[in-house]
Each structure stands twice: as C-alpha cells, then as structure tokens.
PDB file of the backbone (N, CA, C, O) and the ligand in Angstrom, with CONECT records:
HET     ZN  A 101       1
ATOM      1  N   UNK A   1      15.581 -14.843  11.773  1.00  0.00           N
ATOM      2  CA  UNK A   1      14.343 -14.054  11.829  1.00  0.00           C
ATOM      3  C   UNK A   1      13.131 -14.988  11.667  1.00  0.00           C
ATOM      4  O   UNK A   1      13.076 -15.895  10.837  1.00  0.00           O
ATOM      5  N   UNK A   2      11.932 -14.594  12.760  1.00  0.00           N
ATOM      6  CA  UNK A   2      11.048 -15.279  12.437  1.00  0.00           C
ATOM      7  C   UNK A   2      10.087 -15.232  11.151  1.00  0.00           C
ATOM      8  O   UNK A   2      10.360 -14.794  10.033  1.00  0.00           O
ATOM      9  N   UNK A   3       8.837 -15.827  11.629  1.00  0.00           N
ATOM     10  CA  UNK A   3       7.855 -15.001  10.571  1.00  0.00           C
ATOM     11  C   UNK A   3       7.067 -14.116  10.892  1.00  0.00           C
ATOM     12  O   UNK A   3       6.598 -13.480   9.948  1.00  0.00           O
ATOM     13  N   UNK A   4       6.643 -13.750  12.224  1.00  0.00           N
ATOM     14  CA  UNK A   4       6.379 -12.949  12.974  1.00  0.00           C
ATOM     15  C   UNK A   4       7.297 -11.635  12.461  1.00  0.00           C
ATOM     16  O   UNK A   4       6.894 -10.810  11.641  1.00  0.00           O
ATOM     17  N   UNK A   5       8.398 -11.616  13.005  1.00  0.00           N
ATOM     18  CA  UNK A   5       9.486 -10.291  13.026  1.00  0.00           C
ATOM     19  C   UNK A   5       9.697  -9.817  11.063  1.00  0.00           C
ATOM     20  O   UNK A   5       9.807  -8.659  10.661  1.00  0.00           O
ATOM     21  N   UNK A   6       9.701 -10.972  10.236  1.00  0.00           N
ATOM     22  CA  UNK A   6       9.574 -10.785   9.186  1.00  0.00           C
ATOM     23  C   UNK A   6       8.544 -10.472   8.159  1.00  0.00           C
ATOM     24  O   UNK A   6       8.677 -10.398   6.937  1.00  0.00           O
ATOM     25  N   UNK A   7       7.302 -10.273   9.033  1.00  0.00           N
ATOM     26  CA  UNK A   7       5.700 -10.288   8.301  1.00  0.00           C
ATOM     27  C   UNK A   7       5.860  -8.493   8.896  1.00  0.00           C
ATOM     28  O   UNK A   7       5.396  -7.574   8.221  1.00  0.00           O
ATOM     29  N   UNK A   8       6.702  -8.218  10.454  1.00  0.00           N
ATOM     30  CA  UNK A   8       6.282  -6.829  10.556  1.00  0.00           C
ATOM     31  C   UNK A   8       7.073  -6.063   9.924  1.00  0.00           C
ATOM     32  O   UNK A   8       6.866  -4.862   9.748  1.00  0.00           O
ATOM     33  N   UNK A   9       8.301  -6.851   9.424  1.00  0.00           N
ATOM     34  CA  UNK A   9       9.440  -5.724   8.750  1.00  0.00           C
ATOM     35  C   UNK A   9       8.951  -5.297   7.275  1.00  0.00           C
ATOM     36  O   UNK A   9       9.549  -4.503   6.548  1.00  0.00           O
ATOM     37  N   UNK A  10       7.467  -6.132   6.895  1.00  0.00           N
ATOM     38  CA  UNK A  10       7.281  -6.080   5.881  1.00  0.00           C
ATOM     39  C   UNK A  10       6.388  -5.257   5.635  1.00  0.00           C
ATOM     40  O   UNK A  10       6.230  -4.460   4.709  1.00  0.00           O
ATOM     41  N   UNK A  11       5.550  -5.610   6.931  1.00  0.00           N
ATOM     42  CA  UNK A  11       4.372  -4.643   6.722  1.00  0.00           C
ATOM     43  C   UNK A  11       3.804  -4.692   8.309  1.00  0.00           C
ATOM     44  O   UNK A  11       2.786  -5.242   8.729  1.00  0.00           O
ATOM     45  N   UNK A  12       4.692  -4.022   8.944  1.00  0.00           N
ATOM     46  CA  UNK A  12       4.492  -2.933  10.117  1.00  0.00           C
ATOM     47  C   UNK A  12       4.357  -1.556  10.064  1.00  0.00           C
ATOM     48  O   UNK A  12       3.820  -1.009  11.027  1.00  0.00           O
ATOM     49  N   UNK A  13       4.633  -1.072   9.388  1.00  0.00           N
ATOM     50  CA  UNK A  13       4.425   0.484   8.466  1.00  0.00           C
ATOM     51  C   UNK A  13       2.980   0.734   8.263  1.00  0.00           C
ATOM     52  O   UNK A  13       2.421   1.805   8.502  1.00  0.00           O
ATOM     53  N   UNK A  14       2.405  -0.368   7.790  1.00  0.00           N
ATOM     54  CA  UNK A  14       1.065  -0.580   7.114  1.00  0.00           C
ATOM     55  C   UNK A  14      -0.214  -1.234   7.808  1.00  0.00           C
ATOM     56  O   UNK A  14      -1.295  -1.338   7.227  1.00  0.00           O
ATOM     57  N   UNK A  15       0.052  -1.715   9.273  1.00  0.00           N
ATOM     58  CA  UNK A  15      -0.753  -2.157   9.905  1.00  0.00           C
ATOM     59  C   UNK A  15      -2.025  -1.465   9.963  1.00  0.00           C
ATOM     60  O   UNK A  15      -2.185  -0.248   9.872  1.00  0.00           O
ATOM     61  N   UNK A  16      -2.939  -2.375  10.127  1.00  0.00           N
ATOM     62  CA  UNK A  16      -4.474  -1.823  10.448  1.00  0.00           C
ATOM     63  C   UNK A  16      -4.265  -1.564  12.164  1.00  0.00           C
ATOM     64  O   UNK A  16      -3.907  -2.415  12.978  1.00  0.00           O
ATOM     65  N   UNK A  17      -4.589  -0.180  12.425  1.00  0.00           N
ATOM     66  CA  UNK A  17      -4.812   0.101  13.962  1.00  0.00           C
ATOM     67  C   UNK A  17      -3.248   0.531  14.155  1.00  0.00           C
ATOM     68  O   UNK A  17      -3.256   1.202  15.187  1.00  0.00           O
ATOM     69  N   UNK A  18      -2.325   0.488  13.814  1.00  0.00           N
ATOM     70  CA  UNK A  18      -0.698   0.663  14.367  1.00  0.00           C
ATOM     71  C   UNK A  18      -0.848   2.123  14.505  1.00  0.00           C
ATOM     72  O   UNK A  18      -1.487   2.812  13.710  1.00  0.00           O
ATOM     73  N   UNK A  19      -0.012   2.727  15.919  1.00  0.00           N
ATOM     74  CA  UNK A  19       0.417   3.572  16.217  1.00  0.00           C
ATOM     75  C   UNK A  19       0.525   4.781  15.010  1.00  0.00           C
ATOM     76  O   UNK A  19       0.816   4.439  13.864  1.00  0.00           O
ATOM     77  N   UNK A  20       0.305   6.027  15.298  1.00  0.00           N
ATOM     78  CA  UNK A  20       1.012   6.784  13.985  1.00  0.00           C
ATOM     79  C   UNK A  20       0.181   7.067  12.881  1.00  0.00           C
ATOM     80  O   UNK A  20      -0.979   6.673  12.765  1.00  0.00           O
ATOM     81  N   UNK A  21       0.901   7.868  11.947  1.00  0.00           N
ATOM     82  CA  UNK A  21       1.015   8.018  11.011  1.00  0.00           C
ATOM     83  C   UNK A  21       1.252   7.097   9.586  1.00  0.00           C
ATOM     84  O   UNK A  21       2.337   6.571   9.339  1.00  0.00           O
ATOM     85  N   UNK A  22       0.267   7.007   8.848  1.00  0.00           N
ATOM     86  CA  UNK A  22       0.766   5.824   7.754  1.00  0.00           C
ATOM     87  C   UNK A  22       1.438   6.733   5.992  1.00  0.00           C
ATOM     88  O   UNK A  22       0.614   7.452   5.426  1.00  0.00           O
ATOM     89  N   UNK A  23       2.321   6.642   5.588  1.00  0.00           N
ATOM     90  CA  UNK A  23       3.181   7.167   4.667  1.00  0.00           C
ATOM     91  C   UNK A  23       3.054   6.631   3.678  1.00  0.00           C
ATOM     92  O   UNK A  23       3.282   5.423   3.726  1.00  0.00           O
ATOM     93  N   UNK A  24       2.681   7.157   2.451  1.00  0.00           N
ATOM     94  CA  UNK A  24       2.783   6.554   1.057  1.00  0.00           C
ATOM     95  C   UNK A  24       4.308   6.389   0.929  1.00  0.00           C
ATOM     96  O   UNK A  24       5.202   7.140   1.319  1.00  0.00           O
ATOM     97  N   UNK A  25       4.389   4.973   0.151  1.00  0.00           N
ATOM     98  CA  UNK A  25       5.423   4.281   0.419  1.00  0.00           C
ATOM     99  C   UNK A  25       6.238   4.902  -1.041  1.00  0.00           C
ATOM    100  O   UNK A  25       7.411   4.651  -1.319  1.00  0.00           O
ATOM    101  N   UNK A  26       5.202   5.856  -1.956  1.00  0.00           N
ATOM    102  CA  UNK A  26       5.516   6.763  -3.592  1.00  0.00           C
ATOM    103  C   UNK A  26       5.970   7.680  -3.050  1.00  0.00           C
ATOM    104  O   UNK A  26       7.159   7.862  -2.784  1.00  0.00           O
ATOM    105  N   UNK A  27       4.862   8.523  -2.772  1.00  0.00           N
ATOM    106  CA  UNK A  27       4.646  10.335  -3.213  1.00  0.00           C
ATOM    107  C   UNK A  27       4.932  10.388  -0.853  1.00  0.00           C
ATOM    108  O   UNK A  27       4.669  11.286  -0.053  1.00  0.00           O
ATOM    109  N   UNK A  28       5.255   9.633  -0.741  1.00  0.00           N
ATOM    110  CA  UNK A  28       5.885   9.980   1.205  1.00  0.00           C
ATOM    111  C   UNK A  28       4.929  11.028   1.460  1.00  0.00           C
ATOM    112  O   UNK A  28       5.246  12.051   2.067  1.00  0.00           O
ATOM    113  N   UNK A  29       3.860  10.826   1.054  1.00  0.00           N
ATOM    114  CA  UNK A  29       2.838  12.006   1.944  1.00  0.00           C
ATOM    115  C   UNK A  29       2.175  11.253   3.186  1.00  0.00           C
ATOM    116  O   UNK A  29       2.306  10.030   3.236  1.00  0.00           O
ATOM    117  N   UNK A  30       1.486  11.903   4.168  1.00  0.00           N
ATOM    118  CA  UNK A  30       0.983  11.261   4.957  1.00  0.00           C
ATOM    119  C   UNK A  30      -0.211  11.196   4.643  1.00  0.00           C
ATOM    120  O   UNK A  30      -0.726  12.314   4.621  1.00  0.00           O
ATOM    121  N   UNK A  31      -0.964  10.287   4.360  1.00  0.00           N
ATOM    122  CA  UNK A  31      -2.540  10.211   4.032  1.00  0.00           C
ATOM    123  C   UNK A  31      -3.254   9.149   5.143  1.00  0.00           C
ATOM    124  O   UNK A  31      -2.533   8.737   6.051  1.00  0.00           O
ATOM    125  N   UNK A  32      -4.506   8.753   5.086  1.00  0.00           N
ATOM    126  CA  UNK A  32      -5.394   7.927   5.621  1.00  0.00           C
ATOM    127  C   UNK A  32      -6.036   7.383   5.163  1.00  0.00           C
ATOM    128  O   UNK A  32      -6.813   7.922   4.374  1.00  0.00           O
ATOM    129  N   UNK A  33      -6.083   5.922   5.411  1.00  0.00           N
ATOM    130  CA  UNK A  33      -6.630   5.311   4.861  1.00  0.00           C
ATOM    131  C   UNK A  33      -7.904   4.542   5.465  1.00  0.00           C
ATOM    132  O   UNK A  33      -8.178   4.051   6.560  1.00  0.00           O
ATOM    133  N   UNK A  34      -8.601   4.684   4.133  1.00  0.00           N
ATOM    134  CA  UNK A  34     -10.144   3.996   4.832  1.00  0.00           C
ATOM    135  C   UNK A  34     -10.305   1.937   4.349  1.00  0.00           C
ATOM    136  O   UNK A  34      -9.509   1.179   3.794  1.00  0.00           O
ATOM    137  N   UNK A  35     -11.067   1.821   4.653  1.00  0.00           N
ATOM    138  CA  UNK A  35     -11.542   0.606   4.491  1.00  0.00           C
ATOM    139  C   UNK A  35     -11.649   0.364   3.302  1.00  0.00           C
ATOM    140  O   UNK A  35     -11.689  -0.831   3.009  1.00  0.00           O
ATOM    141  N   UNK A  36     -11.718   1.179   2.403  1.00  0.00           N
ATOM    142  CA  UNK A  36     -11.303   0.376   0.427  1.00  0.00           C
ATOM    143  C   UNK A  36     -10.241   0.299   0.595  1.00  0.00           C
ATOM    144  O   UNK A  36      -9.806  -0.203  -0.441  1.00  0.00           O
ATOM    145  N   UNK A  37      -8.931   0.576   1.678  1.00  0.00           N
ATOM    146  CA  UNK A  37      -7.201   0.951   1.221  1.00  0.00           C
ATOM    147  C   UNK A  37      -6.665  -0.827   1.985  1.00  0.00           C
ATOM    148  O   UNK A  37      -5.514  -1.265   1.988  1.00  0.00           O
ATOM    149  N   UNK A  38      -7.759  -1.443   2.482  1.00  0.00           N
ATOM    150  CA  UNK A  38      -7.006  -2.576   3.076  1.00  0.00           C
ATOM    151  C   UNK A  38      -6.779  -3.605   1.957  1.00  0.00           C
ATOM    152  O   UNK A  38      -7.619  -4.082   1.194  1.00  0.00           O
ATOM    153  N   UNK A  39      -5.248  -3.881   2.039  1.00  0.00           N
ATOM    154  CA  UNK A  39      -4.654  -5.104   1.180  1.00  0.00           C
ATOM    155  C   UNK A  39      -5.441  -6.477   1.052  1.00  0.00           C
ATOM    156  O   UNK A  39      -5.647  -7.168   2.050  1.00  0.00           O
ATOM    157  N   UNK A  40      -5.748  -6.740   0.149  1.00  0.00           N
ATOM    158  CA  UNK A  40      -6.498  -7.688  -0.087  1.00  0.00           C
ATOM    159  C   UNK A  40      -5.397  -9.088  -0.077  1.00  0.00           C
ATOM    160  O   UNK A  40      -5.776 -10.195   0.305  1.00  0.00           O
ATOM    161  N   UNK A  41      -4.247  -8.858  -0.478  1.00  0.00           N
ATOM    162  CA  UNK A  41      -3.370  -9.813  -0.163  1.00  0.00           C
ATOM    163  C   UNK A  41      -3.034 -10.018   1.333  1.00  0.00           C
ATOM    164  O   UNK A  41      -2.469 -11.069   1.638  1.00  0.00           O
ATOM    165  N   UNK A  42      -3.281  -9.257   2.143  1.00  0.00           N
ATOM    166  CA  UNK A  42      -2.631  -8.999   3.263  1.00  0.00           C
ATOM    167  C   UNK A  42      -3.529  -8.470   4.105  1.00  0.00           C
ATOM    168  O   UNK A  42      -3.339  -7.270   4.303  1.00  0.00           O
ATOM    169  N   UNK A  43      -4.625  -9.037   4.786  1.00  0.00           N
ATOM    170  CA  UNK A  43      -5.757  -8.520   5.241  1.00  0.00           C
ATOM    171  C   UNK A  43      -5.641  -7.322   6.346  1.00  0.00           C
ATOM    172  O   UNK A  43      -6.314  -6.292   6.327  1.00  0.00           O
ATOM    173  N   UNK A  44      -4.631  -7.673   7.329  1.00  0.00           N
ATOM    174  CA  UNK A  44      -4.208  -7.462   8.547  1.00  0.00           C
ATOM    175  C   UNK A  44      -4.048  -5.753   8.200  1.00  0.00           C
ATOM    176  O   UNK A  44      -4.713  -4.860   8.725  1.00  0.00           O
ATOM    177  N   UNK A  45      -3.311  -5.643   7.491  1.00  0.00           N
ATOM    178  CA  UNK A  45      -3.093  -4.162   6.833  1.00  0.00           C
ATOM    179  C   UNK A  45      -3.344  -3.405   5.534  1.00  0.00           C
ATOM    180  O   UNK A  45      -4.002  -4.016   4.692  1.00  0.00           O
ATOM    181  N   UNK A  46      -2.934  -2.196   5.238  1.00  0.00           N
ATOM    182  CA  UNK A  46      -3.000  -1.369   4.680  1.00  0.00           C
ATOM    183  C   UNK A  46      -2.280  -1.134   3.005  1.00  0.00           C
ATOM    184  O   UNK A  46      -1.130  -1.568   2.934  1.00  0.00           O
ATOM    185  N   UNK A  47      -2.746  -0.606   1.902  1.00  0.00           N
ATOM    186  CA  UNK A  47      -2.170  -1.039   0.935  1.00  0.00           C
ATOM    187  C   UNK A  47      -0.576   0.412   1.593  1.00  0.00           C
ATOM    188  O   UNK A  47      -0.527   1.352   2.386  1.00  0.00           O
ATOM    189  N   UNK A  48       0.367  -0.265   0.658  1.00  0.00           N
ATOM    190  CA  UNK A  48       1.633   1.003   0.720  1.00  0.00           C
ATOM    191  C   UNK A  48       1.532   2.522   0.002  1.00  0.00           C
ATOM    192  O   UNK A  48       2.307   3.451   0.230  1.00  0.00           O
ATOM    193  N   UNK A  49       0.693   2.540  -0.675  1.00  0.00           N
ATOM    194  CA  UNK A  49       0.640   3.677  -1.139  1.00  0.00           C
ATOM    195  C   UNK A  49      -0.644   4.407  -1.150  1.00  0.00           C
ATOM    196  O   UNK A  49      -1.811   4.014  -1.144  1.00  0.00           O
ATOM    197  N   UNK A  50      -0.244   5.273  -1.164  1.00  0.00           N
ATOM    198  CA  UNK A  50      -1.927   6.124  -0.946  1.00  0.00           C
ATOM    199  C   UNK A  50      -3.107   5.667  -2.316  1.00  0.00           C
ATOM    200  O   UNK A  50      -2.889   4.962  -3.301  1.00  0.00           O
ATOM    201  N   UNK A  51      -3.919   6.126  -2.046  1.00  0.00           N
ATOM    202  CA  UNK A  51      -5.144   5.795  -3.348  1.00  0.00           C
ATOM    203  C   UNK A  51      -4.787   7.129  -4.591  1.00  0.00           C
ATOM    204  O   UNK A  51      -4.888   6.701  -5.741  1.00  0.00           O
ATOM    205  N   UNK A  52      -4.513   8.189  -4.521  1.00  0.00           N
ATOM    206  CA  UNK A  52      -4.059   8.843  -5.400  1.00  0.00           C
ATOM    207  C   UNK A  52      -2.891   8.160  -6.756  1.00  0.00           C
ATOM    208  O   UNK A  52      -2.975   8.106  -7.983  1.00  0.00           O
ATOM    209  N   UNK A  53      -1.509   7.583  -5.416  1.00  0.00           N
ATOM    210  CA  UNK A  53      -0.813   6.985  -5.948  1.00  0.00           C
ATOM    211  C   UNK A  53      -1.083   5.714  -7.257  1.00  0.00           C
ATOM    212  O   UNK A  53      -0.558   5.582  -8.363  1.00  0.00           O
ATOM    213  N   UNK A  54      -2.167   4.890  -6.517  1.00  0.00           N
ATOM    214  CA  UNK A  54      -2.239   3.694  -6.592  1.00  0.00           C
ATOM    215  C   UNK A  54      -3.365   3.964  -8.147  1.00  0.00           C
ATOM    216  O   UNK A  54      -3.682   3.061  -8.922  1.00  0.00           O
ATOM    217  N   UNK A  55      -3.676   5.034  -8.234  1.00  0.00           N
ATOM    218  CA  UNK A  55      -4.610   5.112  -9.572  1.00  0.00           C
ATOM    219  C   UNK A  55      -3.895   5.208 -10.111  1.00  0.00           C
ATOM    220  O   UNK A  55      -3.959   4.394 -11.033  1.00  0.00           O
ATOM    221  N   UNK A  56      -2.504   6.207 -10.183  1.00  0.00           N
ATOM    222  CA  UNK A  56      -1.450   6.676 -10.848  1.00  0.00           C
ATOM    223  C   UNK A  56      -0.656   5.244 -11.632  1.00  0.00           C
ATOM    224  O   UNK A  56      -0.405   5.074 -12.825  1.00  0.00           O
ATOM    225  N   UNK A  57      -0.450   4.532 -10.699  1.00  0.00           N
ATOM    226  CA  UNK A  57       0.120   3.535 -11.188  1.00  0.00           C
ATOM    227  C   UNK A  57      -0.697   2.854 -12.168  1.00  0.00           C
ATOM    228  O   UNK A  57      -0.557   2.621 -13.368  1.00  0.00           O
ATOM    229  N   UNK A  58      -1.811   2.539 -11.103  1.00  0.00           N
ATOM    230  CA  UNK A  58      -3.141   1.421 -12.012  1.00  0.00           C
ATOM    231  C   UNK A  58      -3.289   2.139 -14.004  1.00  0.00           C
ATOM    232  O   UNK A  58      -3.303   1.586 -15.104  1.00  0.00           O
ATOM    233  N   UNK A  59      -3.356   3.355 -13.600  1.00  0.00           N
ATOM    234  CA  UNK A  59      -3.829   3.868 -15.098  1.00  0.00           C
ATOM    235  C   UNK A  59      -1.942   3.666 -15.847  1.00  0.00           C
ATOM    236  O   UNK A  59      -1.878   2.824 -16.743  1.00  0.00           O
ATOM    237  N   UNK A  60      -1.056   4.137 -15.610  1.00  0.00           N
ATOM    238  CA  UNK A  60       0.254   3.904 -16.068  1.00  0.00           C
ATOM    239  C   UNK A  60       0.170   1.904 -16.690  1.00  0.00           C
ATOM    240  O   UNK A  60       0.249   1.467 -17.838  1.00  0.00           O
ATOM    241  N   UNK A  61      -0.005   1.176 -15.408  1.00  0.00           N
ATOM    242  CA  UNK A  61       0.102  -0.341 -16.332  1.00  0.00           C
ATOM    243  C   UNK A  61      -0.707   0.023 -17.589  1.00  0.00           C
ATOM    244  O   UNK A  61      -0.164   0.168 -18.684  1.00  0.00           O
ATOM    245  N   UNK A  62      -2.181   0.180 -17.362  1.00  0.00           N
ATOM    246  CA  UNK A  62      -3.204   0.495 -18.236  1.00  0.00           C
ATOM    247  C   UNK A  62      -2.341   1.066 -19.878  1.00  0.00           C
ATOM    248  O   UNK A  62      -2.290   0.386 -20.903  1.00  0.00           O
ATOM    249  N   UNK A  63      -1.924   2.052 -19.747  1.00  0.00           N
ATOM    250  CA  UNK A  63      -1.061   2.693 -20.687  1.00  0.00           C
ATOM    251  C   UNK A  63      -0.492   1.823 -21.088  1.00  0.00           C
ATOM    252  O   UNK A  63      -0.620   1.607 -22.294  1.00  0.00           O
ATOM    253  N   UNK A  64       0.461   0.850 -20.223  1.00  0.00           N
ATOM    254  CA  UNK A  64       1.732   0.159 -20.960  1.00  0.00           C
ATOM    255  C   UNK A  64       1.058  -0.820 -21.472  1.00  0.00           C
ATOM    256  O   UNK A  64       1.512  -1.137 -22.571  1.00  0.00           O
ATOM    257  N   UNK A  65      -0.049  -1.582 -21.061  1.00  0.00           N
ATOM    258  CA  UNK A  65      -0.610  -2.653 -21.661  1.00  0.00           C
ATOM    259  C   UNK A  65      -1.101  -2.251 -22.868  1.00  0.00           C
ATOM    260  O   UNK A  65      -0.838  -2.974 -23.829  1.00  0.00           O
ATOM    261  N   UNK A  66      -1.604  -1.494 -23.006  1.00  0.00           N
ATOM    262  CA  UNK A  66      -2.185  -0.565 -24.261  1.00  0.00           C
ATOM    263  C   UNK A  66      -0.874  -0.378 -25.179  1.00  0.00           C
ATOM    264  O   UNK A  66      -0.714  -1.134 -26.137  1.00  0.00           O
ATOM    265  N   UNK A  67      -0.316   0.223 -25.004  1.00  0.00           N
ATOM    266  CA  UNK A  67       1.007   0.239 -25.869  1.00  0.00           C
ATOM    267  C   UNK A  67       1.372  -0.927 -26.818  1.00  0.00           C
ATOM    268  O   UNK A  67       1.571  -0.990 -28.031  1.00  0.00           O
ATOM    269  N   UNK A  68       1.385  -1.920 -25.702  1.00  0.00           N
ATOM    270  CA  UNK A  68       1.662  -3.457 -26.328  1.00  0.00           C
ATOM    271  C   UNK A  68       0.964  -3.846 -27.191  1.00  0.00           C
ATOM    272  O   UNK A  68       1.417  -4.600 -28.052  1.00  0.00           O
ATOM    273  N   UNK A  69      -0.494  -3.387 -27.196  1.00  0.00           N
ATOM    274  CA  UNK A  69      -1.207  -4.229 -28.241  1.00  0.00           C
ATOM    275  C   UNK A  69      -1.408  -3.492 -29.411  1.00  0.00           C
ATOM    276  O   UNK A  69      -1.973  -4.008 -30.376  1.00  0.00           O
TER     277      UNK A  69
HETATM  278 ZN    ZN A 101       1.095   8.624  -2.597  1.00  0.00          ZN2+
END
C-alpha cells in the first residue's frame, strides 16, 4: 500500500469536497461540517466526529484531568 491509498483509507471518509455524506465517526449521525470542523492535523479534511461529539469528549478529558489533580 501506498501513501496515497493509505492517507485515503485513513481519511477518505473525511475529505474536504468528497462525494456524500460525512458521518460522525461517535454518535454515526450525519452532520456538516463547516470551516471550524477542518483538522488542523490534517488540513486536506475534516475532523471525524461531529462538533457536538467533539465537545463531549473535549469536556470528558476536562473532567478526567480534573479528577487527577
Ligand atoms: Zn457525533
């Protein structure tokens, strides 16, 4: 496998502009994403989970870090 075929198996789901429907990769809803949702690691595309999700999580670390101290 290239890196090509292996960059889309990774994040072809998530492309900016790709065909379709894009799926929270959590809560499998179909949402849309705007221009705050693009991966900052990964310019080309889209984060995996919706922004609902992604607070969900963000505030959950938040919690666990809190816990710890
Ligand atoms: Zn979601």
């Amino acid at each position: 496998m290239n890196r090509l075929e292996e960059y889309n198996k990774k994040y072809g789901e998530y492309l900016i502009d790709k065909e379709g429907d894009y799926k929270c990769g959590k809560c499998k809803k179909i949402w849309l994403p705007t221009d705050a949702d693009i991966n900052r690691k990964a310019m080309m595309t889209y984060y995996k989970n919706c922004g609902v999700c992604r607070l969900y999580l963000y505030n959950k670390c938040i919690e666990y870090r809190n816990r710890e101290t």
